[in-house]
Structures are given as C-alpha cells and as structure tokens.
VOGU-3710 file (C-alpha; in Angstrom, 3 decimals, decimal comma):
1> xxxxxxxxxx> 0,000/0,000/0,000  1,636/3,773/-0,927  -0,026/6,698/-0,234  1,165/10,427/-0,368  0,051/13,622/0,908  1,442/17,125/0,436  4,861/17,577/2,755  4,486/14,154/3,904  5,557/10,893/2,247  3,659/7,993/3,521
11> xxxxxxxxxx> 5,155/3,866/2,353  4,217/0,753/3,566  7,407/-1,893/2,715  6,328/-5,053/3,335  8,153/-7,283/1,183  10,501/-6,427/-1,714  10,474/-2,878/-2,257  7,796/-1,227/-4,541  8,629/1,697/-7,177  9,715/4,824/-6,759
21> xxxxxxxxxx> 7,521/7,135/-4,922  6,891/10,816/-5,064  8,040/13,069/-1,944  8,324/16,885/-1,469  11,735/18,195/-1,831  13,090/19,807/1,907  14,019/23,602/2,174  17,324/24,660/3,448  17,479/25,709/7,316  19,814/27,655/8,765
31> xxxxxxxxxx> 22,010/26,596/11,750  24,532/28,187/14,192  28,158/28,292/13,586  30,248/25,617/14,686  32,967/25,373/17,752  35,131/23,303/19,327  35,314/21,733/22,739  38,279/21,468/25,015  40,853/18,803/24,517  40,652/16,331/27,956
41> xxxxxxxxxx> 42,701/13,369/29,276  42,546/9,493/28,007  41,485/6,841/30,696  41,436/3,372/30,533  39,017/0,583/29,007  35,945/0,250/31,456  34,386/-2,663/29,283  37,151/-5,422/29,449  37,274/-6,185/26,286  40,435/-7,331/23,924
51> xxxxxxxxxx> 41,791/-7,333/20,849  45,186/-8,947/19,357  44,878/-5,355/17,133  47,357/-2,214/17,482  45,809/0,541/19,382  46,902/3,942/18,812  48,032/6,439/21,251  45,395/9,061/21,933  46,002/12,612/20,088  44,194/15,802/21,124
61> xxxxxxxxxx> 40,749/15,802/20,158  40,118/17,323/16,707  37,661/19,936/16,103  34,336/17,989/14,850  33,751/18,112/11,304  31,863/21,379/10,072  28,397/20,519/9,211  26,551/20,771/5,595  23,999/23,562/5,201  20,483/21,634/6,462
71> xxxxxxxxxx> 18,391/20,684/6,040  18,308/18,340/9,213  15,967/15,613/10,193  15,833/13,206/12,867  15,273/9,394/12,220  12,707/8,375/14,844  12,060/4,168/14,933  9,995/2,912/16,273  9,975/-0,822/17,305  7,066/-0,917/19,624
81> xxxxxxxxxx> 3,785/0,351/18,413  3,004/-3,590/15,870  4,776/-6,849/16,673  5,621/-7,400/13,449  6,469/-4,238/11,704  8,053/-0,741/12,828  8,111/2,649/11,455  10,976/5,227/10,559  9,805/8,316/10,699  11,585/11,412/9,305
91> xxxxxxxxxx> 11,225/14,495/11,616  12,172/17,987/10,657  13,761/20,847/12,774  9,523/21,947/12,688  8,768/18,592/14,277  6,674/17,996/10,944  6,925/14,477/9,402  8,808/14,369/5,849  8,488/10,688/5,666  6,625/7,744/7,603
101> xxxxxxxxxx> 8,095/4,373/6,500  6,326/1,121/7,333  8,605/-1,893/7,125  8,694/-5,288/8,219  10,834/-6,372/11,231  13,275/-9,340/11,315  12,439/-12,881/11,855  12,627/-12,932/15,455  15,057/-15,750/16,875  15,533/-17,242/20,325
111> xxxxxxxxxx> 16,261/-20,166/22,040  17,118/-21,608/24,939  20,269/-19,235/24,970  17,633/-16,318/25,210  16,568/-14,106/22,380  18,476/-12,365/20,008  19,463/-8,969/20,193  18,063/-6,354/18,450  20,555/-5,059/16,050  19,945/-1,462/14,949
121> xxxxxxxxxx> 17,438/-0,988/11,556  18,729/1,514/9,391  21,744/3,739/8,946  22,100/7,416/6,893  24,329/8,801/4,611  25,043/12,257/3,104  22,289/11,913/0,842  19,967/8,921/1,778  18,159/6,873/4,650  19,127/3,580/4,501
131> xxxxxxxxxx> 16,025/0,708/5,717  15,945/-2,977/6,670  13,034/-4,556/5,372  12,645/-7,663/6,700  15,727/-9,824/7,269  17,909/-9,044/4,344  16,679/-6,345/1,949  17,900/-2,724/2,325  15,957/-0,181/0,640  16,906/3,395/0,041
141> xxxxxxxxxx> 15,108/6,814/0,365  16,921/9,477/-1,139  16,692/12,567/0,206  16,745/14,882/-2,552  13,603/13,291/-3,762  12,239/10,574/-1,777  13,130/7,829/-4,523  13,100/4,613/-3,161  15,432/1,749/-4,730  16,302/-1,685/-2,941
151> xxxxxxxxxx> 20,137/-1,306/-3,027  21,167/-4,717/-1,247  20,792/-8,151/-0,007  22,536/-9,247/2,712  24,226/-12,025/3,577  21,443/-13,642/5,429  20,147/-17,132/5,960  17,716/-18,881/8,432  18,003/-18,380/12,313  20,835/-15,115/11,588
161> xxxxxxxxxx> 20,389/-11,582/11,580  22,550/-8,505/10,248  23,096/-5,069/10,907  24,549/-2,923/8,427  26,274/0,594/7,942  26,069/2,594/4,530  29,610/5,126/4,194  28,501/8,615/3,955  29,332/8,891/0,160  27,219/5,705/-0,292
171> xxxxxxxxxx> 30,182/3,620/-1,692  30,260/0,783/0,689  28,470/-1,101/2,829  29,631/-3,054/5,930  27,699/-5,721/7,626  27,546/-7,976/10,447  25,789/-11,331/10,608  25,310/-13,282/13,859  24,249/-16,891/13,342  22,470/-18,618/15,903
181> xxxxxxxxxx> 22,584/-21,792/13,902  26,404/-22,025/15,961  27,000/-22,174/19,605  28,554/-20,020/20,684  26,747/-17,498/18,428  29,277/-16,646/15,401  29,741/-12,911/14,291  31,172/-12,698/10,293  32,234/-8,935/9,587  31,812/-8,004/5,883
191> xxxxxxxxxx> 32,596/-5,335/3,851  31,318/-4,406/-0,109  30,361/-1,990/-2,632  26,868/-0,808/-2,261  26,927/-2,461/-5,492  27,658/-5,627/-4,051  31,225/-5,901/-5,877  34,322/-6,127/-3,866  32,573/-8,924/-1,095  35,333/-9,142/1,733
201> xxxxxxxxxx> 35,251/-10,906/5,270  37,134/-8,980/7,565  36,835/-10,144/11,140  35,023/-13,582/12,345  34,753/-14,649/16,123  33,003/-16,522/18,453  33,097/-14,096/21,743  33,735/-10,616/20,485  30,505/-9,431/19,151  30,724/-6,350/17,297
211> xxxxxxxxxx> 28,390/-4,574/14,430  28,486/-1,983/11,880  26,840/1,483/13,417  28,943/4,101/11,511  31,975/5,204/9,119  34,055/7,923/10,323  37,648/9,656/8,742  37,231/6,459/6,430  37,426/4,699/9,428  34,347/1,743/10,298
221> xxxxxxxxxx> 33,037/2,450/13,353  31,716/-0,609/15,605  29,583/-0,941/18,419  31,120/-3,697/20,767  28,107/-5,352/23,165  28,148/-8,030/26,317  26,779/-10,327/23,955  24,199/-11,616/21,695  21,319/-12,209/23,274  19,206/-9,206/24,690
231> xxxxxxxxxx> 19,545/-11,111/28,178  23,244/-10,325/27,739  22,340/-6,789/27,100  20,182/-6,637/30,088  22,836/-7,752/32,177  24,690/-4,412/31,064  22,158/-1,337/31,927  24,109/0,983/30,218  24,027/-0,723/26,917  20,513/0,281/26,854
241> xxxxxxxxxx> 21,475/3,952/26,674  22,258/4,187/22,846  20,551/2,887/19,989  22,999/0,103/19,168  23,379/-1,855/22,480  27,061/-0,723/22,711  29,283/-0,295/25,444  32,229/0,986/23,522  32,731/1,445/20,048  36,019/0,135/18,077
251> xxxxxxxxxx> 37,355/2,017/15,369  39,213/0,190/12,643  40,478/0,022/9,423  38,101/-1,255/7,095  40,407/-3,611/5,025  41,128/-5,762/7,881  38,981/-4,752/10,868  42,554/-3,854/12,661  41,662/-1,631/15,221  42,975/2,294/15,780
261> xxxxxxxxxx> 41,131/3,662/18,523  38,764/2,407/21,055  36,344/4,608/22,473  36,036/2,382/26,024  37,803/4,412/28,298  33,849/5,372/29,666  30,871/3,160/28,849  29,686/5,352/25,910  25,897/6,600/26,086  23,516/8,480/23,248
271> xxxxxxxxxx> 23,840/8,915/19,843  27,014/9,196/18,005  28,090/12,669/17,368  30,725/14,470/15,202  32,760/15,157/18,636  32,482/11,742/19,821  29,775/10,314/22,528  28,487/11,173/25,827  29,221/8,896/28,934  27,304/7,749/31,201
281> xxxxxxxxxx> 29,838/8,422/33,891  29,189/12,208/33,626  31,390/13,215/30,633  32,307/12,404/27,007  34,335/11,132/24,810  35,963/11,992/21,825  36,920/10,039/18,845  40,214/9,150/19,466  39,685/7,984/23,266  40,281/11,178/25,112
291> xxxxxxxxxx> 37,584/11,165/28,184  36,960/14,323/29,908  36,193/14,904/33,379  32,886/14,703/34,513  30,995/17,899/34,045  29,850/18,437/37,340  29,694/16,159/40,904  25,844/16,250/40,724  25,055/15,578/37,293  23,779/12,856/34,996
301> xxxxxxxxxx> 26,650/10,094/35,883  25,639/10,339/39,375  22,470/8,526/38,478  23,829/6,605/34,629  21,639/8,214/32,495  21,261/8,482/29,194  23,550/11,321/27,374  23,763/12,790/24,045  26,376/14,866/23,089  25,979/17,963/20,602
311> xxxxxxxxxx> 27,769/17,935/17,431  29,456/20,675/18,371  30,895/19,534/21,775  29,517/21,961/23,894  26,255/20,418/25,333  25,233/17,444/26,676  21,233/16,327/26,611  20,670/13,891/30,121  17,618/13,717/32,187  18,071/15,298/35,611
321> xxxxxxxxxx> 19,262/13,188/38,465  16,109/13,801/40,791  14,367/14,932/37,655  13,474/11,744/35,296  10,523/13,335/33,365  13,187/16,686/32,370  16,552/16,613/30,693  18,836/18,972/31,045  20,818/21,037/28,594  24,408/20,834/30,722
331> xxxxxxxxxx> 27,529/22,977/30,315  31,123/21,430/31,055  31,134/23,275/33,677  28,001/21,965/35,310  25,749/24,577/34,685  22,025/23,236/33,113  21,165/25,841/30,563  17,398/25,249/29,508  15,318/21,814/29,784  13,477/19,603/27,346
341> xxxxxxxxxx> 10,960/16,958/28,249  12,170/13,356/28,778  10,943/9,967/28,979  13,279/8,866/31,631  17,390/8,208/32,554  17,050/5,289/29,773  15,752/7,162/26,847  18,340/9,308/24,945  17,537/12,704/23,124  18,890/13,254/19,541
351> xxxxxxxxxx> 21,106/16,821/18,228  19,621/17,771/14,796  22,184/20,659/14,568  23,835/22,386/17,320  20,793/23,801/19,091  18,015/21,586/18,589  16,898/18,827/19,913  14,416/15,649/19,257  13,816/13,664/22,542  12,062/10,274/21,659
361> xxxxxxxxxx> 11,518/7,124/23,712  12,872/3,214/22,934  10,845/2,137/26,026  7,610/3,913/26,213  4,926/3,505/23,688  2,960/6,615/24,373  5,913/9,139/25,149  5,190/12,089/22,629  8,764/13,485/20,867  8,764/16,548/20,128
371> xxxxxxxxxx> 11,558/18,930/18,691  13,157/21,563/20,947  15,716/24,554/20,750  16,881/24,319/24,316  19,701/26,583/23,491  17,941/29,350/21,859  14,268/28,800/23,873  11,366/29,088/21,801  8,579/27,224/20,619  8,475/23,494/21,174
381> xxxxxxxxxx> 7,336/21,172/18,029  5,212/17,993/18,949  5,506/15,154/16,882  2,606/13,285/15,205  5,122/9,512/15,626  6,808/7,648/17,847  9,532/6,414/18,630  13,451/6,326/19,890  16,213/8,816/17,614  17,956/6,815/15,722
391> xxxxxxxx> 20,018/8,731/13,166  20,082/12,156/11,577  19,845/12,889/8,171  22,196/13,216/6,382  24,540/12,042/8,484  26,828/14,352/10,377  29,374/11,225/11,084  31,500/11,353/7,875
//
C-alpha cells in the first residue's frame, strides 16, 4: 500500500520494495556556527574487552567536522507500536513528518540461549536513509527526492540476523551477521560496494561481538556489546542507553577490521556525534579515546543516564538526576542551561544541529517526541510519531 500527501511521504514496505515514490523536496534551514570543545585526558578501558589489534596512542581531540547547510531531520524508529512491523519516521527541525516508512521487522530468533538482540534498523548517509526490510533487503530513500530503490541483499540465511552501515558517500556497505545456527553465536564482519562488488570478510569470532553502526575519517566504526542475546544486554544497563546496544565502540580500518582507537575508556551513552559520545559516567568522549572529566559532581553520571552529546561539543542532553521526566541542557562546567521533556534516565535525546533537539523514547509507547531549541528557547514542536532517535539525516558522522 503507498499513499502520499502534500509535505508528507507515507510507504508501507512489506516485502521487496515497490517503485519509486513521489516526496516533497526539503528547504534549506539555517544553523549556528560551529565550535570546538576542550581537549581532555585518556582513561582506561571500562568494558574489558580485547583485541590482538594495534591501538593507537590518543592525540588531542580534533575539532568535529563542520556541518553541511540543512536541512536536518531526525530518524525516529519505532519498534514498539506492531509486533511485526516498525516505522521510521523522518522528523524535521519543525517537528513535521517528511516521511513515515512502514517496514517489516526481522524474523525474530531465540532459544534456549535467550533471544536475540536487536541489532539497529537503518543507517544514513550524506544523501539517503538507509532501511531494513525484513531480514535481508535494504531499501533506500533518497533525500533529494524521496526515490526509493532496494540497493542490497545481505548475507542472510535462516536463524541469523545482520546489521549494516552505509559510508557517507554511499560507496560501501559493511555488515555484520550473527548466526544462531552455531553455539557459541558466530559474528562474520563483511565489507562491499553498495553495489555488491568487492565482497570481503574482515573479522570472524566466536566471543567478540561487534556490528556496523557508523563510518568515520574512512574509518568503520563498531559498536562492541556483552553479547548476543538481549539477556546479555540486560545484564549491562548501560548498553541500553544508545541505539545500538554498545558499550564501547572500536574504530578500525576497514580492510582488515585492525583496530585504531577504542572509544572504552567510559561506557559510551547516546547517539554518536561528530565530537564523539556522551558517557554515562558524567562526561564524554571523543573520537580518538580522550575522556573528559565529569561535568559536574551532581550531574547525569551520578544517576547513569542516558547522554547525548551535541555535534558541536559543547552540550550534553541527560535527564536530571532527581528529575526523570526533564533533561537537562548541561555545560562542562556543570551549569544546566534550559530543559526539554524526557521519557526517563534510559531514553536518549537526539542533536539535529547544534541547538536543537528531538527527545524520543525506545521504552515507552505513548511518550510524545517533540523537537526543541533548548539553546535558543522558543517554541516546542510535537511530533505526530513515535519512537526512539535513531540517526540524523544526512549524516553528520562522515
């Protein structure tokens, strides 16, 4: 079923993908200039994990990449409103809808092990949004126009599932597959053309799970988890804090999965951002390891929760400590500038540019995200969808 209406395109995907569909073409927004945050000191790994691969010695954090001229949306998904589908919705810095996608969800798997994790759904580019239908398929919407094109089949068969990450000049695809046919569980790295020329395994194991989330610097950005079973997620609380069950993220060389930095020296939290991650200790983290200090005694490491750091570096978005239905806009210096409504220490708010903000929920149904300019103040933009911020559009992580 397709249906469009004006500023709004509406697609149901529940199989192979249909043909290309009509959408209205966003308007440029204007954003504020760009800065860059303070270089801070390295720590070590908090996540035990290990790797046979080189890791190099922390530099001073760079300045995070200057952004494109917007416009910027916000990838809302949302997982819980129908068992066997979910939605991506495509929010604007208006908290209007540019696109509502209706796909089908993977095969679910479980067994006596427990049941499989759920490996993040879609992934964005400089010029496109990037969908799982089903198990294997990956569709396209491009954002000039909102064509849709099924771009690639992944390396799926019965009882695994994938996660993929598109590079931000849509050139290459990398993908993980975890079978559960195996026990333990076994994780196959791939990389290839979007084409689907150039097929190469990179990194297999039976213990070190690790997915596809990003591509930064022409680096491939993983998200390393407890394990693969959403019991061994549970198990980890913070690993519920971002949208790809990560506790660290591993950055290596996409020829041979040999690693060059590991952001693990906190237990990362939010959404990826172009100056690194938030922590759930009460700081961040930049891109080549550097950890700063925790912004203040009394903020949102004293309770874990959920933190999203601003492209630019200078704000973090974390519900209050004593506080869980606001978040708070804080300073490195401790200070909370402004608030925006939040679904609780577990839920994680999404930058669309350096001043607003698009708080969704990956645990309650009903929470209603709406769009904010903390930094600014101003008007604040309900959103007619659900769900948890997944990505921006385009991507800002290039």
């Amino acid at each position: 079923m397709l249906a469009v209406v004006p500023a709004l395109l509406v697609l149901t995907c529940c199989g192979a993908a249909s043909a290309p569909v009509a959408a209205m073409t966003p308007q440029p927004t204007s954003t504020a200039p760009e800065t860059s945050p303070a270089q801070t000191p390295a720590g070590q790994a908090a996540d035990g994990s290990a790797s046979s691969s080189p890791v190099a010695r922390p530099s001073p954090r760079p300045s995070p990449t200057p952004q494109a001229v917007g416009p910027y949306y916000g990838v809302l998904v949302d997982l819980l409103t129908a068992p066997s589908t979910y939605a991506a919705n495509v929010v604007g810095l208006d908290g209007n809808l540019w696109a509502a996608i209706k796909l089908n969800k993977r095969t679910p798997i479980s067994n006596q092990a427990g049941h499989a994790v759920v490996l993040p759904y879609v992934s964005t580019s400089r010029t496109a949004l990037y969908m799982l239908v089903g198990d294997k398929d990956v569709l396209s919407l491009r954002l000039a126009d909102g064509a849709q094109t099924t771009v690639a089949h992944l390396a799926v068969a019965a009882n695994m599932e994938a996660a993929f990450a598109v590079s931000p000049d849509d050139s290459q695809i990398a993908v993980s597959v975890l079978d559960f046919n195996r026990t333990p569980v076994h994780v196959t790295l791939y990389t290839e053309s979007l084409t689907g020329a150039n097929h190469r395994v990179i990194f297999e194991s039976d213990s070190d799970y690790v997915w596809p989330v990003a591509w930064h610097a022409g680096l491939l950005v993983l998200a390393h988890a407890y394990g693969p079973y959403e019991e061994d997620i549970a198990k980890a609380a913070p690993g519920r804090d971002n949208p790809y069950s990560a506790i660290s993220y591993h950055i290596v060389d996409p020829t041979n999965a040999n690693r060059v930095y590991l952001l693990g020296a906190c237990t990362v939290s939010g959404v990826l951002s172009p100056a690194g991650s938030g922590c759930i200790q009460g700081g961040t983290i930049d891109w080549t390891g550097n950890v700063s200090a925790p912004w203040s005694t009394s903020d949102w490491g004293s309770v874990s929760s959920a933190a999203s750091l601003s492209p630019d570096g200078l704000w973090v978005a974390a519900t209050i400590p004593n506080s869980p239905d606001k978040m708070g806009i804080w300073a490195p210096d401790g200070r909370v500038v402004n608030y925006v409504y939040s679904a609780g220490i577990r839920d994680w708010a999404g930058w669309l540019d350096n001043q607003h903000v698009l708080a969704g929920s990956y645990l309650d149904p009903t929470f209603q995200p709406v769009v904010t300019n903390p930094i600014k103040g101003g008007i604040e933009h309900p959103v007619l969808a659900y769900g948890f911020y997944a990505a921006r559009l385009p991507t800002d992580i290039v």
